[in-house]
LUMKOL-171813 format. One record per residue (C-alpha): residue number from 1; residue in one letter; chain; x, y, z. Coordinates in steps of 0.2 Angstrom, whole numbers, plus 5000, padded with zeros to 4 digits. Example, Ala and Ser with C-alpha at 12.3 -4.5 7.8 and 13.67 -1.06 7.14 Angstrom:
i/aa/ch/px/py/pz
1/A/A/5062/4978/5039
2/S/A/5068/4995/5036
This chain:
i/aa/ch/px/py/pz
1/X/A/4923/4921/5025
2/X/A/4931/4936/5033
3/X/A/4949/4943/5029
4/X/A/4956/4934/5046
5/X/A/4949/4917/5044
6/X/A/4966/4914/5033
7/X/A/4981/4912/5044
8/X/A/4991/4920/5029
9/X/A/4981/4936/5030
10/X/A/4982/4937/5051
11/X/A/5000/4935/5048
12/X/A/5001/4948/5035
13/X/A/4989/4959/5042
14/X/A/4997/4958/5060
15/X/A/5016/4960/5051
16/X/A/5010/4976/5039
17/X/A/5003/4982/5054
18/X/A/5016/4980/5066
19/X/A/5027/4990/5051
20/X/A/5016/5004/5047
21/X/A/5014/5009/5066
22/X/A/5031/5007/5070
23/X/A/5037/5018/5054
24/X/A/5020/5030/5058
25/X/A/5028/5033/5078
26/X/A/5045/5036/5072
27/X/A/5042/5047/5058
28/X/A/5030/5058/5069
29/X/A/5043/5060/5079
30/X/A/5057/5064/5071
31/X/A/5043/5077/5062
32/X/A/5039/5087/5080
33/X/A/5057/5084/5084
34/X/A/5062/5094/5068
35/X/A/5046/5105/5069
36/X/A/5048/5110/5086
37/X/A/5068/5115/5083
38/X/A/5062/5127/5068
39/X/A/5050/5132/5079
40/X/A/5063/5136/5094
41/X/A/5076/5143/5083
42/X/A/5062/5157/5072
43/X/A/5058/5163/5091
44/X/A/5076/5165/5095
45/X/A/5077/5175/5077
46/X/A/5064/5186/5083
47/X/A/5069/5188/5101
48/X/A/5087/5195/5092
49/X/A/5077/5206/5080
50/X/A/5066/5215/5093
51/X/A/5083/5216/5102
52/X/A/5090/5225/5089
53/X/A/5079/5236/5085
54/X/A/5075/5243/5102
55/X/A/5095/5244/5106
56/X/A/5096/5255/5087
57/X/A/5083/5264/5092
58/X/A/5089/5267/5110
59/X/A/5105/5273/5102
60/X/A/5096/5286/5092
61/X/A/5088/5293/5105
62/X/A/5102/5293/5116
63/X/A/5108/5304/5100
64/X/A/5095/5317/5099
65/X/A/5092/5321/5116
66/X/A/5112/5325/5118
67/X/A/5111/5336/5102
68/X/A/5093/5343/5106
69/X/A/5102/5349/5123
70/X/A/5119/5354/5116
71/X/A/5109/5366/5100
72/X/A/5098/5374/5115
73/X/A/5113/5380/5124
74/X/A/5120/5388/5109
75/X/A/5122/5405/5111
76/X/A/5119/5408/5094
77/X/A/5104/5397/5093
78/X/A/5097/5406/5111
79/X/A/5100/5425/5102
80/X/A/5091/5419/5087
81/X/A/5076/5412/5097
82/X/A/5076/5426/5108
83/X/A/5072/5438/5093
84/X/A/5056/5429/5091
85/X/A/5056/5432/5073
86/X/A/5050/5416/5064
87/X/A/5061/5420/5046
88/X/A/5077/5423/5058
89/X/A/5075/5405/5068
90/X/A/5070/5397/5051
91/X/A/5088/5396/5044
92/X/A/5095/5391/5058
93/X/A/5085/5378/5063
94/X/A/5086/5371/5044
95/X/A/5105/5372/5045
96/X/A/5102/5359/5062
97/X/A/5091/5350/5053
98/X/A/5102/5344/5040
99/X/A/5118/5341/5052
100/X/A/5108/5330/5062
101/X/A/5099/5321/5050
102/X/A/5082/5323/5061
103/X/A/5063/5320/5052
104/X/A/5058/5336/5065
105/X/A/5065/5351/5071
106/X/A/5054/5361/5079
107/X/A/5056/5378/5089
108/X/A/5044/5389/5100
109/X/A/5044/5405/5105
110/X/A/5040/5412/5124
111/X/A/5023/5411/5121
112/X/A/5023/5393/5113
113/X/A/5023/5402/5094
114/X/A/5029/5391/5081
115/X/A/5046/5401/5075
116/X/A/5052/5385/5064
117/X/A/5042/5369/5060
118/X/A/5055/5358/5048
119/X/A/5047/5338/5045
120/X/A/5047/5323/5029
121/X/A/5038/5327/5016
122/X/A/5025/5314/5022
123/X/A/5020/5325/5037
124/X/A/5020/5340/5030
125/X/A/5005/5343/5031
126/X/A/5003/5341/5049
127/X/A/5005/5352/5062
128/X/A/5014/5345/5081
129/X/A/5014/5364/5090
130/X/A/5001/5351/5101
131/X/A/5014/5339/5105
132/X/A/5011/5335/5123
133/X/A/5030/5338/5126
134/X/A/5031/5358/5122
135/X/A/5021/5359/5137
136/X/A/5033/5351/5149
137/X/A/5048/5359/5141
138/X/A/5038/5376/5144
139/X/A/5040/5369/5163
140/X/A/5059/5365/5161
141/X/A/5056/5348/5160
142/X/A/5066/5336/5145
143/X/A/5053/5324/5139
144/X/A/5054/5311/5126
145/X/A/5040/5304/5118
146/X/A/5029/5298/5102
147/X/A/5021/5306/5091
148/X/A/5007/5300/5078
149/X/A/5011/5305/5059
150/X/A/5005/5302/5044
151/X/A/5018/5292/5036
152/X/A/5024/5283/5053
153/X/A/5028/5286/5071
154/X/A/5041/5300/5078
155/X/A/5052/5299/5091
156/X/A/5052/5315/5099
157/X/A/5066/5323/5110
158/X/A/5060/5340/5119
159/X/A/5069/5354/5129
160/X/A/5068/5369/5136
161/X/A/5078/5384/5127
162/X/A/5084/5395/5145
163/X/A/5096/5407/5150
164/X/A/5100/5403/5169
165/X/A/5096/5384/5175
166/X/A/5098/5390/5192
167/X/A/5084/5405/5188
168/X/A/5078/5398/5172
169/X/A/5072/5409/5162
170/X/A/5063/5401/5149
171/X/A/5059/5410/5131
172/X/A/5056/5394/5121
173/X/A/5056/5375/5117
174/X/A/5069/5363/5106
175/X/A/5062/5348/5098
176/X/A/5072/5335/5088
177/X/A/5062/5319/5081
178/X/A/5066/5304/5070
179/X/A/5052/5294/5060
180/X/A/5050/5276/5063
181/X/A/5041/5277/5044
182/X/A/5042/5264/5030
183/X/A/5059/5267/5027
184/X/A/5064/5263/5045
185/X/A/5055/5246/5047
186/X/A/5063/5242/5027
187/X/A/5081/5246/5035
188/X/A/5078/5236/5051
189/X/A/5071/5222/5041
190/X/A/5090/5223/5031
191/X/A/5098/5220/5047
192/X/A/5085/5209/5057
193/X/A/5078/5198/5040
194/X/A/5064/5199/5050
195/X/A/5046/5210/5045
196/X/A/5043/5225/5055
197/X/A/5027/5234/5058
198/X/A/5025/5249/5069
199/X/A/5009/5256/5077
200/X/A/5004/5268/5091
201/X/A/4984/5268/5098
202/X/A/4981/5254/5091
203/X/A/4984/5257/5072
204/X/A/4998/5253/5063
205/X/A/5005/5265/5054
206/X/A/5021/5258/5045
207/X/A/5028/5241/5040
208/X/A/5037/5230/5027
209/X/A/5021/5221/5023
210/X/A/5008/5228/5012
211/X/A/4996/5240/5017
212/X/A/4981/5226/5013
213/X/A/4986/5217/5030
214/X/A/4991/5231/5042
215/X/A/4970/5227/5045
216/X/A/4975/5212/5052
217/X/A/4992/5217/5058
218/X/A/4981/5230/5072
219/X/A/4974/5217/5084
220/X/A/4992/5211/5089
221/X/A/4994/5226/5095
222/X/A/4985/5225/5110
223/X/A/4995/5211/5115
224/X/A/5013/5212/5122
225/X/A/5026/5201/5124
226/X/A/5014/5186/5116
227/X/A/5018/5173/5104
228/X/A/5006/5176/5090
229/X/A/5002/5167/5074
230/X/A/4995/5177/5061
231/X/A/4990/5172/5043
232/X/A/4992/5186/5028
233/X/A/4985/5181/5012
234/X/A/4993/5163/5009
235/X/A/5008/5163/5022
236/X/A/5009/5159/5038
237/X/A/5018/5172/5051
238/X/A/5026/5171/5070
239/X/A/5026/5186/5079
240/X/A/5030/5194/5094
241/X/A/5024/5213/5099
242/X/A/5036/5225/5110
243/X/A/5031/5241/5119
244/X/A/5043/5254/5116
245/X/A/5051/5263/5127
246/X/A/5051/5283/5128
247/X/A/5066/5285/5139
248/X/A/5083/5284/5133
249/X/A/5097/5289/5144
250/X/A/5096/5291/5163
251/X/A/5096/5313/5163
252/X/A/5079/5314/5155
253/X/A/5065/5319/5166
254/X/A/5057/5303/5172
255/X/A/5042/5312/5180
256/X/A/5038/5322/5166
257/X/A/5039/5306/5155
258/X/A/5027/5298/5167
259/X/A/5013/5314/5164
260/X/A/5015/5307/5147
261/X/A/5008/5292/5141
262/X/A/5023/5282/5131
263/X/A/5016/5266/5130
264/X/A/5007/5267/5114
265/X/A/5020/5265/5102
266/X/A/5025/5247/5099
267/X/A/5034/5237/5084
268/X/A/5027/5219/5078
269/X/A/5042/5210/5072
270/X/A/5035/5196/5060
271/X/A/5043/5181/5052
272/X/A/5035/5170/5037
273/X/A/5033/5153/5047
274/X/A/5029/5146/5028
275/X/A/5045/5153/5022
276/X/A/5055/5149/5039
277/X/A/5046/5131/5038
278/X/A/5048/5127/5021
279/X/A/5063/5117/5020
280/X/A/5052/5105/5029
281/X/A/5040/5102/5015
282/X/A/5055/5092/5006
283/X/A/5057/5083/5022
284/X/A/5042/5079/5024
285/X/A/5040/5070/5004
286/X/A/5057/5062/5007
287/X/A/5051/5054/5023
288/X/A/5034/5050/5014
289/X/A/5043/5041/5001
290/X/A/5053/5032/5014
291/X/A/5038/5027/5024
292/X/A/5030/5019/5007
293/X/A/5045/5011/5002
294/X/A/5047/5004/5021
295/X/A/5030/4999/5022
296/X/A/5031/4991/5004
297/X/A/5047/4982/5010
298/X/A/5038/4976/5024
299/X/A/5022/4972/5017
300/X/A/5032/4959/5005
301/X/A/5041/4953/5019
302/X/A/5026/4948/5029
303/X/A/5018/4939/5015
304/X/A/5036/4932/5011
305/X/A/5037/4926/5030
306/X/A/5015/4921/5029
307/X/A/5018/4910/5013
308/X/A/5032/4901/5019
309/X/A/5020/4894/5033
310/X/A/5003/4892/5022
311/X/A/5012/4888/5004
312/X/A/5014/4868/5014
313/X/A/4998/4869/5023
314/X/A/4989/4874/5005
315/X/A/4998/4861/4996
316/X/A/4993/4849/5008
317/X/A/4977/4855/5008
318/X/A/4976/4856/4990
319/X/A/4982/4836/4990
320/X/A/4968/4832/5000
321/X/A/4955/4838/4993
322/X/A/4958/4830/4977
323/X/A/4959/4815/4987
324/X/A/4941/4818/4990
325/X/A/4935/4823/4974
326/X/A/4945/4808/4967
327/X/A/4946/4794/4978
328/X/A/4963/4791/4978
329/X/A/4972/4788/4995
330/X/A/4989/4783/4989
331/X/A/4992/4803/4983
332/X/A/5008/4812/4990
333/X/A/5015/4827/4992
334/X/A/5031/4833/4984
335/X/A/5042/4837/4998
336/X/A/5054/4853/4993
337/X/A/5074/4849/4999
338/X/A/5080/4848/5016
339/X/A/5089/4864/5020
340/X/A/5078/4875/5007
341/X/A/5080/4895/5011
342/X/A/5063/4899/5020
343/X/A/5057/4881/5020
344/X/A/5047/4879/5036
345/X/A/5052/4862/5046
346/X/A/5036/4861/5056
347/X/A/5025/4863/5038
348/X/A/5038/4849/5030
349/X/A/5035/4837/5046
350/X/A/5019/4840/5043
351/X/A/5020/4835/5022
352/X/A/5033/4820/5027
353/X/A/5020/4812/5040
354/X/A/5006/4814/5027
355/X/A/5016/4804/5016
356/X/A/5022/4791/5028
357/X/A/5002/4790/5030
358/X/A/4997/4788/5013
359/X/A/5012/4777/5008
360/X/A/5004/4765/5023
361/X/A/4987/4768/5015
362/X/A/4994/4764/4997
363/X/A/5003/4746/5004
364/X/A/4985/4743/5013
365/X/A/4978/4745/4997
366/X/A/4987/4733/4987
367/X/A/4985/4720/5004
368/X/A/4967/4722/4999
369/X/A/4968/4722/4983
370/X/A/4975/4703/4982
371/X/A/4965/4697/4996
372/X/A/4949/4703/4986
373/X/A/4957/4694/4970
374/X/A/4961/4678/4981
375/X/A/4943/4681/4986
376/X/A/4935/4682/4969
377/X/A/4945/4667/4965
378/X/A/4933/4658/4976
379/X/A/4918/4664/4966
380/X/A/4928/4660/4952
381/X/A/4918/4641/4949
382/X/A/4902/4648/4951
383/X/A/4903/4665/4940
384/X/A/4912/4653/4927
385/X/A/4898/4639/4928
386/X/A/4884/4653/4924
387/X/A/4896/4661/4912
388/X/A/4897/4645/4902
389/X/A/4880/4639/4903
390/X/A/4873/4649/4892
391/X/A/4884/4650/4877
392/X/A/4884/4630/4878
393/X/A/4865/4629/4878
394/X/A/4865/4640/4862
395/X/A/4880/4628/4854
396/X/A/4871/4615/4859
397/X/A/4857/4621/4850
398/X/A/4862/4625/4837
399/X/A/4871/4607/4834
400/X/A/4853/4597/4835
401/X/A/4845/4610/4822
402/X/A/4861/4603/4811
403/X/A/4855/4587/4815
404/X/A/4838/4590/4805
405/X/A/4835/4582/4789
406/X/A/4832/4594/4775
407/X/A/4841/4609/4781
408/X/A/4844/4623/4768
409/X/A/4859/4634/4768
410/X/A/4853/4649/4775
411/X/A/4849/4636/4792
412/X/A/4866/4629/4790
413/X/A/4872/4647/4792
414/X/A/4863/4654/4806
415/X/A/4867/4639/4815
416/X/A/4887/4639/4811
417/X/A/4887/4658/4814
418/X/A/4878/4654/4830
419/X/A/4892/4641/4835
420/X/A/4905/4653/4831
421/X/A/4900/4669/4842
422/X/A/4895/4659/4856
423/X/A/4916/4650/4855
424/X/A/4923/4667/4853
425/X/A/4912/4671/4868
426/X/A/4919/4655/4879
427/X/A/4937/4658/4873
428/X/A/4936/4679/4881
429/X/A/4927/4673/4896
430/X/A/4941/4659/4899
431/X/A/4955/4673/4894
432/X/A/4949/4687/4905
433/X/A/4945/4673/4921
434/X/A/4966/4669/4916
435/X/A/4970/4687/4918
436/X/A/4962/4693/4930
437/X/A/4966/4677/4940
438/X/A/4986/4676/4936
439/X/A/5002/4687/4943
440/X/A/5003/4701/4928
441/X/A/5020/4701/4925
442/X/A/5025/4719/4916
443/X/A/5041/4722/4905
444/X/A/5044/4740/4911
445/X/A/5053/4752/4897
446/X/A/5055/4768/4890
447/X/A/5040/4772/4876
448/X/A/5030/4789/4871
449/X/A/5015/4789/4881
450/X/A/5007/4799/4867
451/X/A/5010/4785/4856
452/X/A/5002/4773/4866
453/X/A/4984/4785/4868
454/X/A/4984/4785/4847
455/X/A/4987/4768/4846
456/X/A/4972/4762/4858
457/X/A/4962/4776/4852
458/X/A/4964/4769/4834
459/X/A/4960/4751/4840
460/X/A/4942/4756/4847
461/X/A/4939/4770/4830
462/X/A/4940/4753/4819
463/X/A/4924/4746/4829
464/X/A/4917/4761/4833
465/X/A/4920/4774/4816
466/X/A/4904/4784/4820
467/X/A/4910/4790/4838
468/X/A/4925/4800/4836
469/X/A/4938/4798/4850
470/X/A/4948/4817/4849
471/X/A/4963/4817/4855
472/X/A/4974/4832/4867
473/X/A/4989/4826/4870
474/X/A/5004/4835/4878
475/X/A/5019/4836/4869
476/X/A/5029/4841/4881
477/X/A/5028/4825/4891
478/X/A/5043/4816/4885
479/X/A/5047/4796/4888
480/X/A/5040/4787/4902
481/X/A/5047/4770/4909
482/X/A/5029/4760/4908
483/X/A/5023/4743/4900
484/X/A/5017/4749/4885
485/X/A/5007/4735/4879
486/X/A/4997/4730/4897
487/X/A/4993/4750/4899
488/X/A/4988/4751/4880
489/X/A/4974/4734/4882
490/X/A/4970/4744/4900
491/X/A/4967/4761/4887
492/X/A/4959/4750/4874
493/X/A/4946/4743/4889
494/X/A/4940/4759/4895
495/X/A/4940/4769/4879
496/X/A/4927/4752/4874
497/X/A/4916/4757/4889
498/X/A/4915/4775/4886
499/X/A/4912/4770/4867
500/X/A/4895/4757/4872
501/X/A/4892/4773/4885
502/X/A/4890/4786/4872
503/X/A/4882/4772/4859
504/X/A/4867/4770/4869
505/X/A/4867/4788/4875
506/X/A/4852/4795/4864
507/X/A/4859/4784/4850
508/X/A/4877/4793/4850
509/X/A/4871/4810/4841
510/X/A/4882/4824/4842
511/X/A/4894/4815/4854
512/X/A/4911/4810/4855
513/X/A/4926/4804/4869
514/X/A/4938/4815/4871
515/X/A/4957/4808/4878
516/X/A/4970/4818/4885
517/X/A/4988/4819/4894
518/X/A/4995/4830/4902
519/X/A/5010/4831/4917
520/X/A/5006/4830/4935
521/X/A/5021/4839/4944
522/X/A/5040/4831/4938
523/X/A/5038/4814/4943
524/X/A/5020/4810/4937
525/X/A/5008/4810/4921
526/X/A/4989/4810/4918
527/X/A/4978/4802/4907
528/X/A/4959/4808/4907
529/X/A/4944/4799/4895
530/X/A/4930/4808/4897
531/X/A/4914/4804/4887
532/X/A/4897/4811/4886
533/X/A/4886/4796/4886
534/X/A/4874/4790/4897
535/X/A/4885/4790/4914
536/X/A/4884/4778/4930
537/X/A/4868/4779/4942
538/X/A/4875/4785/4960
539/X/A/4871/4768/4968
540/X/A/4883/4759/4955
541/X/A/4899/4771/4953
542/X/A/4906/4762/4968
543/X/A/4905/4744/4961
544/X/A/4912/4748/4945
545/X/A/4929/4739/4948
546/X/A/4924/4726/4957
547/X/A/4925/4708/4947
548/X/A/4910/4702/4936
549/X/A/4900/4719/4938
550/X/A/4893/4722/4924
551/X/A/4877/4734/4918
552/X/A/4879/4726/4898
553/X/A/4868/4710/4894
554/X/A/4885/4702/4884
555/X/A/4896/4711/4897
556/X/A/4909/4699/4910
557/X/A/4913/4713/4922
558/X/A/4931/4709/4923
559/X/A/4934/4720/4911
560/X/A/4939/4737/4922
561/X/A/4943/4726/4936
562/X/A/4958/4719/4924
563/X/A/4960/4737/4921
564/X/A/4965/4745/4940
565/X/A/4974/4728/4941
566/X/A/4986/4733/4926
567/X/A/4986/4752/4931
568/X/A/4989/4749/4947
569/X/A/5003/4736/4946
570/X/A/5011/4751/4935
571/X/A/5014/4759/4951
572/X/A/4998/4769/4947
573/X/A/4980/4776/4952
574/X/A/4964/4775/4941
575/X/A/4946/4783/4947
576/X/A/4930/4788/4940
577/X/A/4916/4801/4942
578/X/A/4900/4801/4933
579/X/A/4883/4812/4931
580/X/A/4869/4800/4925
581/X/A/4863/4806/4908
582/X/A/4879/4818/4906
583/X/A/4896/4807/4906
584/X/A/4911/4800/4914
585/X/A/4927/4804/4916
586/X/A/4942/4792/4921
587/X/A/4957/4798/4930
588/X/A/4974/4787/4926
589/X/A/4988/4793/4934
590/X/A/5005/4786/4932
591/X/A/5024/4786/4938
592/X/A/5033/4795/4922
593/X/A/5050/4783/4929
594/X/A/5040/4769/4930
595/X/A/5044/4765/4950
């Protein structure tokens, strides 16, 4: 049997389906929807970031070169250079240093002699009298540029120091610079709330981010202008890598800019997509939990809907097969209210037609039922005629051995006794050929069903006290409108079979009948005996209530036949199965209003 041979699984299975998909597409969606917004509006953050940061940066060196080319027309500063005395241009260019607030001042003398070299702390140790742009400024050419350091990148601004610009004459070269260090990308990440890593030839040589990933960090830095996603450690990052650009202001010297190469600095501007993202991962349990709850919701309802079809079909079904298993046509089906919430009318069509049809069987069987007993009537001279014979031969007997002369008591006795079993058996043969032939008219009234199972359990105990009859009776079955006394001589009848059943069963050991009630639904009750004796061959079970058929040598076989007469003109339904050698069981069921 597979999963979809029950139309209440198709119907489930199609429904849950249909739910899960449709929840599955919508919240996909609204997910790349949300996703792909997050996404749009952490580009735009870093598109503004790298924006900044090139603009501040533009605006610095906008700064320096004005300044570098305002301290190289001083005077002052010209004189002091022009001494060529490193522990004279010192001083000065300290004093400049600390108005501008530059990371390198560096002068030269005519001959490209280092008269004052001022850096950070980080670079100090380095030496920039090889910085490409001293040459050009020897030529009289303003350069701007980067420069490698230890601790970061420098922006460099440098000009030649001249007397005459119409007949230069050059005795030395201004530098100005500002670091693009650690501290730089921790104050552009303040205004940007972005990460910032800068690098030049391919090596990154500051950032916000931990030395451990710059590593990682270097291959972006061959790529410009590329959306890049990088992993460090357990977070995810976006980011976006800019040239930047030497050239500040329109005056510097774009030819002697182009001699130098001022595309290898660049800035990687980072955000944590995991940290950018992360308000999605609530989103994402919320819309979990909704999906469950949805497809819960709708799981229930498509079994709701599915039951609502098959809950009539089943009990149809179900009615059916006991039916079969029980022989009884006449069984209905108990039809729920018109107008019932989720009552389906094809499926109620379906139970009321079933009805209509075993109603139809039911009045076909009672037709039957008298024109069998009409029938039988016909046979009725004959079976009585055999019936007779025999108890009149014994009587007769019996008379002509109290004819004899001499007779002593104990022949007298025999012979009396003789005569009085065989009229006791004439007198039940005539009584039961009266009932079963006659109209039973019942006196319907209220009485305890479980009264009248004690009662005829107790009658068959007194001639039967070695085969116990126990007893399972339902208290919970109330009063039921019923001709006691015809349904407790029908009780009494079969509880005597099932006792000559289990008697000649092995010799009765270890067995016993067992009689119980119990409720059928609201409007009917059921009475069961069931015994272990020697049970009913398979050729036989079906003759078993028809007149004068009988497996007993002293037997009428009119006694069950009396039986389904009584039970069924109670309104009622009695059958029988049997195992040879392991029992019968007897099925009675009856109206509980008596209709």
């Amino acid at each position: 049997m597979t999963p979809f041979s029950s139309l209440t699984n198709r119907i489930f299975f199609g429904s849950a389906l249909l739910a899960v998909a449709s929840i599955a597409i919508a919240i996909y969606n609204v997910n790349v929807a949300v996703s792909n917004q997050a996404e749009q509006e952490l580009r735009r953050g870093l598109d503004e970031a790298g924006t900044i940061i090139e603009e501040y940066r533009r605006v610095l060196v906008d700064h320096f070169t004005r300044e570098a080319r305002l301290i190289a027309d001083l005077p002052r500063f010209k004189a002091t250079v022009d001494l060529n005395d490193p522990k004279t241009v010192q001083p000065l260019a300290l004093e400049y240093q600390r108005q501008l607030g530059a990371d390198l001042m560096l002068v030269t003398g005519r001959h490209g002699q280092t008269l004052a070299e001022l850096v950070s702390a980080e670079s100090a140790t380095e030496t920039f009298a090889a910085m490409p742009g001293i040459k050009a400024a020897f030529g009289g050419q303003e350069t701007s540029y980067f420069w490698p350091h230890k601790g970061g990148i420098l922006q460099v601004v440098s000009v030649p120091i001249w007397i005459d610009p119409q007949q230069p004459e050059i005795f030395g070269t201004l530098s100005i610079g500002f670091s693009l260090d650690n501290a730089a990308a921790y104050r552009f990440q303040s205004l940007t709330n972005s990460d910032i890593a800068f690098g030049i030839d391919g090596n990154v040589r500051a950032s916000t981010l931990p030395t451990d990933v710059w590593p990682a960090l270097a291959p972006l830095l061959a790529r410009d202008h590329l959306w890049e996603r990088v992993s460090l450690g357990n977070e995810e990052y976006i980011a976006k890598t800019r040239s930047l650009s030497a050239q500040a202001a329109n005056d510097v010297d774009r030819k002697a800019a182009d001699a130098i190469d001022t595309s290898r600095a660049k800035t990687i501007v980072l955000r944590s997509r995991t940290q950018r993202l992360g308000f999605l991962n609530p989103l994402h349990r919320r819309l979990a939990v909704i999906a469950v709850v949805a497809v819960l919701a709708a799981t229930l309802l498509s079994y709701a809907i599915a039951r609502t079809v098959t809950r009539p079909l089943g009990a149809i079904t179900a009615t059916m097969r006991e039916m079969a298993a029980t022989g009884d046509l006449t069984r209905r089906i108990d039809a729920p209210p018109g107008g019932a919430m989720w009552e389906d009318e094809d499926a109620r069509l379906l139970a009321t037609t079933f009805n209509t049809m075993t109603d139809s069987i039911a009045r076909f069987q009672r037709e039957a039922a008298q024109r069998e007993r009409l029938s039988s009537l016909g046979r009725l001279s004959t079976v009585v005629a055999h019936e007779i014979r025999n108890p009149l031969m014994i009587i007769r007997t019996a008379l002509r051995s109290l004819r004899a002369p001499h007779l002593n008591p104990e022949e007298v006795r025999a012979a009396v006794t003789d005569i009085d079993e065989e009229t006791a058996r004439l007198n039940r043969l005539v009584t039961e050929v009266l009932d079963f032939a006659k109209p039973i008219k019942f006196e319907r009234a209220p009485t305890d069903l479980n009264t009248i199972c004690e009662d005829a359990a107790r009658a068959v105990e007194s001639d039967a006290a070695t085969i116990p009859i126990r007893l399972d009776l339902d208290p919970s079955l109330g009063m039921v409108v019923t001709d006691a006394e015809r349904l407790r001589a029908a009780l009494v009848n079969i509880l005597a079979n099932a006792h000559h059943a289990v008697s000649g069963h092995k010799e009765g050991q270890n067995e016993s009948i067992r009689l119980r009630t119990r409720r059928l639904g609201p409007e009917r009750v059921v009475i069961e005996v069931r015994d272990q004796g020697m049970g009913i061959a398979p050729e036989d079970l079906g003759r078993v209530f028809d007149p004068y058929f009988t497996t007993r040598r002293t037997g009428t076989g009119l006694g069950l036949a009396i039986s389904r007469n009584i039970i069924e003109g109670l309104g009622g339904t009695i059958s029988m199965s049997s195992r040879q050698g392991h029992g019968t069981d007897v099925r009675i069921e009856l109206p509980a209003r008596g209709d």
